[in-house]
C-alpha positions as CSV (number, residue, x, y, z in Angstrom):
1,X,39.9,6.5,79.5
2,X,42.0,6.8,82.7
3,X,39.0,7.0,85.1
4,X,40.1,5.9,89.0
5,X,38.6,3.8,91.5
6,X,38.5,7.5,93.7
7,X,36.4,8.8,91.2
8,X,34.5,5.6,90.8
9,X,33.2,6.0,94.7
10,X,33.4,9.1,95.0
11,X,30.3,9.3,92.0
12,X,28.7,6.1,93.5
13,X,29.0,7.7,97.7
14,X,26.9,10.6,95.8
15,X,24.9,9.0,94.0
16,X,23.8,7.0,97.4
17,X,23.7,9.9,99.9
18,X,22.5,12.3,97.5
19,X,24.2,15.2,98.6
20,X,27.5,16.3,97.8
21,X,27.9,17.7,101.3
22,X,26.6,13.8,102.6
23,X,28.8,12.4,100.5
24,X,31.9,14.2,101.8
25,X,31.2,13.4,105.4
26,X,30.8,10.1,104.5
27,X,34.3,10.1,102.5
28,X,36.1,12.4,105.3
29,X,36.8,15.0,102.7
30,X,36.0,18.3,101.4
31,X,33.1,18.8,99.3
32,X,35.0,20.9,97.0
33,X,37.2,17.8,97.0
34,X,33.8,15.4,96.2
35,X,33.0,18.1,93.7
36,X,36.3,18.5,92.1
37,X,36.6,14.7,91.7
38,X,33.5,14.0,89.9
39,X,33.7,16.5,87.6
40,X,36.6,15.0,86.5
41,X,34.9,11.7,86.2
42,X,32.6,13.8,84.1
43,X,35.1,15.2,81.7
44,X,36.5,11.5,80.8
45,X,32.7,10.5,80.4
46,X,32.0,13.4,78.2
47,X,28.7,14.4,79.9
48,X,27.1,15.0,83.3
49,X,26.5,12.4,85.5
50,X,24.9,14.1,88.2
51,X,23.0,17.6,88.3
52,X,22.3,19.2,91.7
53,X,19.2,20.3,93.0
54,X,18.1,22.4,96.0
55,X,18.5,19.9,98.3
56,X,21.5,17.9,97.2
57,X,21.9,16.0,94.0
58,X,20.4,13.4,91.5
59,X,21.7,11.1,88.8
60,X,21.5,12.1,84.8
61,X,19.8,9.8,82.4
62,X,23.8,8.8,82.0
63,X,24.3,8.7,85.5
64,X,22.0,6.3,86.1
65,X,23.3,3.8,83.4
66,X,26.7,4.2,84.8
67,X,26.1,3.8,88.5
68,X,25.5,-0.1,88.5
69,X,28.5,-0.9,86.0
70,X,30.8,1.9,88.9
71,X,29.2,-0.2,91.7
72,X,30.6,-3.9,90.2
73,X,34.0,-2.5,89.2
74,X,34.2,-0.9,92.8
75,X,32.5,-4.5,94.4
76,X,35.4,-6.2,92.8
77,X,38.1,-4.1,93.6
78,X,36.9,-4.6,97.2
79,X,37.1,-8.0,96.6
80,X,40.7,-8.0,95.5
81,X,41.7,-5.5,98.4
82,X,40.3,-8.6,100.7
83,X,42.4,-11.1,98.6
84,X,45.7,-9.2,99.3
85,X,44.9,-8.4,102.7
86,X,43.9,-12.3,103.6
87,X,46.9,-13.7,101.4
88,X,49.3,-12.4,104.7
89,X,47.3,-14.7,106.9
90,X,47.6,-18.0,104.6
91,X,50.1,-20.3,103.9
92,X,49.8,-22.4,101.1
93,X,51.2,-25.5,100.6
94,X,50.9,-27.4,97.5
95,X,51.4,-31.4,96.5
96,X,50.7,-33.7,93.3
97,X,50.1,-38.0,94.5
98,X,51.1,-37.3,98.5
99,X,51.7,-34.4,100.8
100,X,53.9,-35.4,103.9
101,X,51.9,-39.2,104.9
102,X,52.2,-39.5,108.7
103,X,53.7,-36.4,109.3
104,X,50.4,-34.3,107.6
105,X,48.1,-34.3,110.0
106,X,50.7,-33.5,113.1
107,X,52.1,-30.5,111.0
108,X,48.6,-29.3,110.5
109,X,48.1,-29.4,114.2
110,X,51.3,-28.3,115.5
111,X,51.1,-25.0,113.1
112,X,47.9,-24.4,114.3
113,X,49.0,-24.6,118.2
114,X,52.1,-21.9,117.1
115,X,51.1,-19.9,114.3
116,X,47.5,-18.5,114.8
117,X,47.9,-16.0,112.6
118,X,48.9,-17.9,109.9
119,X,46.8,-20.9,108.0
120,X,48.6,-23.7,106.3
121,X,46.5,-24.1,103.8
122,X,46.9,-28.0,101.8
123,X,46.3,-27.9,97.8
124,X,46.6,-30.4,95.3
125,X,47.3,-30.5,91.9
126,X,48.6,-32.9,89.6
127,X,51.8,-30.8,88.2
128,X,55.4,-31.5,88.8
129,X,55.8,-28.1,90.9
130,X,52.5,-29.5,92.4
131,X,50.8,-26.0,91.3
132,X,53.0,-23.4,92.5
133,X,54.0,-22.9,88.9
134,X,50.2,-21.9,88.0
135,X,50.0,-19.6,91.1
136,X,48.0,-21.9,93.2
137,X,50.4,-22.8,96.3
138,X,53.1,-20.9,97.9
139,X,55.4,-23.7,98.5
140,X,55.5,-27.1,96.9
141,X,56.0,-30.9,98.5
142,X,58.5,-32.2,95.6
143,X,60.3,-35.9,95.9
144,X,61.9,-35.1,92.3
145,X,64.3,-32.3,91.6
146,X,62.4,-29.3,90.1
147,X,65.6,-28.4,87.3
148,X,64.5,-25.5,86.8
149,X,66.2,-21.6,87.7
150,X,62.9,-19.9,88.6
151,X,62.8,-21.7,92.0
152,X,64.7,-22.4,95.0
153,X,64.5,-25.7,97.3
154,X,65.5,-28.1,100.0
155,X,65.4,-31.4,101.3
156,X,63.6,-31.8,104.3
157,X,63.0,-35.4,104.9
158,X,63.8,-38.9,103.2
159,X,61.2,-41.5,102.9
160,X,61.6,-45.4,102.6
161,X,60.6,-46.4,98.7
162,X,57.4,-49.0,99.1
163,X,56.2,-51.5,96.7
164,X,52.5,-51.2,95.7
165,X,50.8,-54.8,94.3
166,X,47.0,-56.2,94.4
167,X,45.9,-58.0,97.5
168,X,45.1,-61.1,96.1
169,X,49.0,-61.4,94.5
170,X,49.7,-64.9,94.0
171,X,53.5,-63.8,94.8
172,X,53.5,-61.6,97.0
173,X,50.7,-61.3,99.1
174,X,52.4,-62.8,102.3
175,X,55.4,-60.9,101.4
176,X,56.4,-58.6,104.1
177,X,59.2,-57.1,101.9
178,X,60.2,-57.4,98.1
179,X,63.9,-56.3,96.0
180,X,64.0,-53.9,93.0
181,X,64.8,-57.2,91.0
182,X,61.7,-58.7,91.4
183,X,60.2,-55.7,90.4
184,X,62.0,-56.1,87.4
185,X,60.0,-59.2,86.6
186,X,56.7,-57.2,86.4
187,X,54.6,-54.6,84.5
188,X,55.3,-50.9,86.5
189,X,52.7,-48.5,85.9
190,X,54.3,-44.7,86.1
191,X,53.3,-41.6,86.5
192,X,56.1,-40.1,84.1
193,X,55.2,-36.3,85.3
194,X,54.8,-36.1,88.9
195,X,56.3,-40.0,89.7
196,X,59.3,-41.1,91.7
197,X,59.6,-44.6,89.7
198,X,61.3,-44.5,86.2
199,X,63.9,-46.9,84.1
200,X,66.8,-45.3,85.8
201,X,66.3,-47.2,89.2
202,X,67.3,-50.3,87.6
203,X,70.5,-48.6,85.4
204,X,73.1,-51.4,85.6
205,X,70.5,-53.9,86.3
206,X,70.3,-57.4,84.5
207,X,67.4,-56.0,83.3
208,X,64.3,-53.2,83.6
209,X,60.8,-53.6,84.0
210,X,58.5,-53.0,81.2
211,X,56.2,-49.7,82.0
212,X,52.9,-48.6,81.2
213,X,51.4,-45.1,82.1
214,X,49.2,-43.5,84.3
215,X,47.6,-39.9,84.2
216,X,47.3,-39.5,88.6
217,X,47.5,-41.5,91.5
218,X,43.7,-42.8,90.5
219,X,44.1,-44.3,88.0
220,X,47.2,-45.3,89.1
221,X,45.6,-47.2,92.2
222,X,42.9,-48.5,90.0
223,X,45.1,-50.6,87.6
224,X,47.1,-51.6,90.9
225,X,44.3,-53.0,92.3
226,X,43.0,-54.6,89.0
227,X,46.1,-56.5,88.9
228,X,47.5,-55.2,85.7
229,X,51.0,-54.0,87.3
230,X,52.8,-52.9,90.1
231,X,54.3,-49.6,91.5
232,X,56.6,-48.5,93.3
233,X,56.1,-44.8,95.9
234,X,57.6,-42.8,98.7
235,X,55.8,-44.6,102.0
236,X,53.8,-40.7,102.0
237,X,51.6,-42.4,99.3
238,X,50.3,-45.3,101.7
239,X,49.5,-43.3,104.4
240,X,47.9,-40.8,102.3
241,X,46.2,-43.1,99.9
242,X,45.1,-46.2,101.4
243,X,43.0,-48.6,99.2
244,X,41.4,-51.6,99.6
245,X,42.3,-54.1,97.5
246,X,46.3,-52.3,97.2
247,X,48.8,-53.4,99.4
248,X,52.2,-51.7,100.3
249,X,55.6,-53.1,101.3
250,X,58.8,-51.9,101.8
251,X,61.6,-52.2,99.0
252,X,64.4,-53.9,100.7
253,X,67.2,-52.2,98.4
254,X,65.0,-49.6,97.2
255,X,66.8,-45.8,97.1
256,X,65.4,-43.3,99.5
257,X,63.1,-40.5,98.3
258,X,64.2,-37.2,99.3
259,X,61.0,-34.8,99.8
260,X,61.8,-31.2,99.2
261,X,60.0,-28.1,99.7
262,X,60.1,-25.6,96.4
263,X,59.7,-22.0,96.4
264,X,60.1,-19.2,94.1
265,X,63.5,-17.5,94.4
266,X,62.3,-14.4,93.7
267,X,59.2,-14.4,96.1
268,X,60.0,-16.2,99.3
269,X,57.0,-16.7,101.0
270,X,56.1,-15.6,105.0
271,X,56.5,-18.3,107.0
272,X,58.8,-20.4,104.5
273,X,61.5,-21.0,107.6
274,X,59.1,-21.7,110.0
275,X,57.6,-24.4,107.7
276,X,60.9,-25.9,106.5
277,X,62.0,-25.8,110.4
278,X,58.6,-27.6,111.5
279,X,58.7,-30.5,108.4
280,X,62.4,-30.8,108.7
281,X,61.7,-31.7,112.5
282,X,58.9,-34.0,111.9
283,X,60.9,-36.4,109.5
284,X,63.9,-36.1,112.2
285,X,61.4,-37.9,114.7
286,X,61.4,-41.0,112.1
């Protein structure tokens, strides 16, 4: 049954006014147009929805059953006409453990000051393309490469890597810096989907750490804490992820992490060089 939305309010603006001739003013059309269309609604239906009276019209025993079930598909077409229209004003910007540490809250405020009609919009989600692969951000933060075609990227920034221990450390807690072989020596917990740290930091090494798993940055935190490993992040996580009882230190010989922001290549977002301009800037500042 290919019945339209136009049909759909033209029978429900009807139904309301009562009047065909209402109706029409109301639509900024014909009657004969108001007329025409609802009696082609009629036809698809297979019997009269509305019959007219002296003074205008009133809704059939069917007419009445369809009206509410014409006024929720028309209330959520509304709905998704608003959704399209507001998507031009929004900017999403997705990330899985950290979005951009120090440098969030100044890009928040400086696109703000020079983009009023565009929100940047922060969303989380615990995937490597940090959502934009479920439809839920328009650009991801990335600090692993995203091998796959679908998508396009680039590095705007590189971060120092930090070690992550428990407070009360025997070793380490009046360490103000540690080396990836003493890393070596302990438990590393992981996040093997969205995680920077994995065995082949330590390819060529004397030897690798033993690793145990985490399912997000939670959890990951809470073991840290608990003493039953160690970590190692892009300095973004301690600024976005503070916890007592967890304290971070810089990796003396650890490798940079690049951060990249990841796009669709097929459905470059509005905005996208104004936002790779502003984040490319902000790590430029150190």
């Amino acid at each position: 049954m290919d019945w339209t939305l136009r049909e759909l309010r033209f029978f429900a603006t009807a139904a309301d006014e009562g009047s065909f001739t209402d109706a029409a003013a109301r639509l900024h059309v014909s009657q004969a147009a108001v007329s025409r269309t609802i009696a082609g609604l009629e036809r698809l239906v297979g019997e009269r929805l509305l019959r007219r009276v002296p003074r205008g019209c009133e809704l059939t025993s069917t007419g009445q059953q369809l009206l509410p079930q014409a006024r929720r598909v028309l209330a959520e077409a509304d709905r998704f006409t608003e959704f399209v229209h507001s998507r031009h004003g929004v900017l999403r910007l997705g990330y899985a453990w950290a979005a951009l540490g120090r440098h969030t809250a100044r890009l928040q405020r400086e696109w703000a000051r020079q983009h009023e009609s565009v929100e940047l919009q922060l969303v989380r989600h615990s995937s490597l393309t940090a959502g934009l692969s479920e439809g839920l951000c328009d650009v991801a933060i990335a600090r692993r490469a995203v091998d796959d075609r679908r998508f396009d990227s680039v590095v705007v920034g590189l971060e120092r890597r930090l070690a992550a221990f428990a407070s009360d450390d025997p070793q380490w807690a009046r360490r103000r810096q540690l080396s990836m072989a003493e890393i070596a020596d302990r438990t590393v917990i992981i996040d093997p989907r969205v995680g920077t740290t994995s065995s082949a930091l330590w390819a060529g090494a004397d030897h690798a750490p033993r690793f145990t798993e985490s399912s997000d940055v939670d959890s990951w935190l809470d073991a840290i804490a608990a003493g039953r490993g160690v970590g190692t992040t892009a300095e973004a996580t301690a600024h976005h992820h503070p916890r007592p009882g967890v304290t971070y230190r810089p990796i003396k010989d650890g490798p940079r992490i690049p951060v990249r922001l990841v796009w669709w290549r097929d459905d470059r977002p509005s905005g996208l060089a104004d936002l790779v301009d502003a984040v490319t800037e902000l790590y430029s500042r150190g």
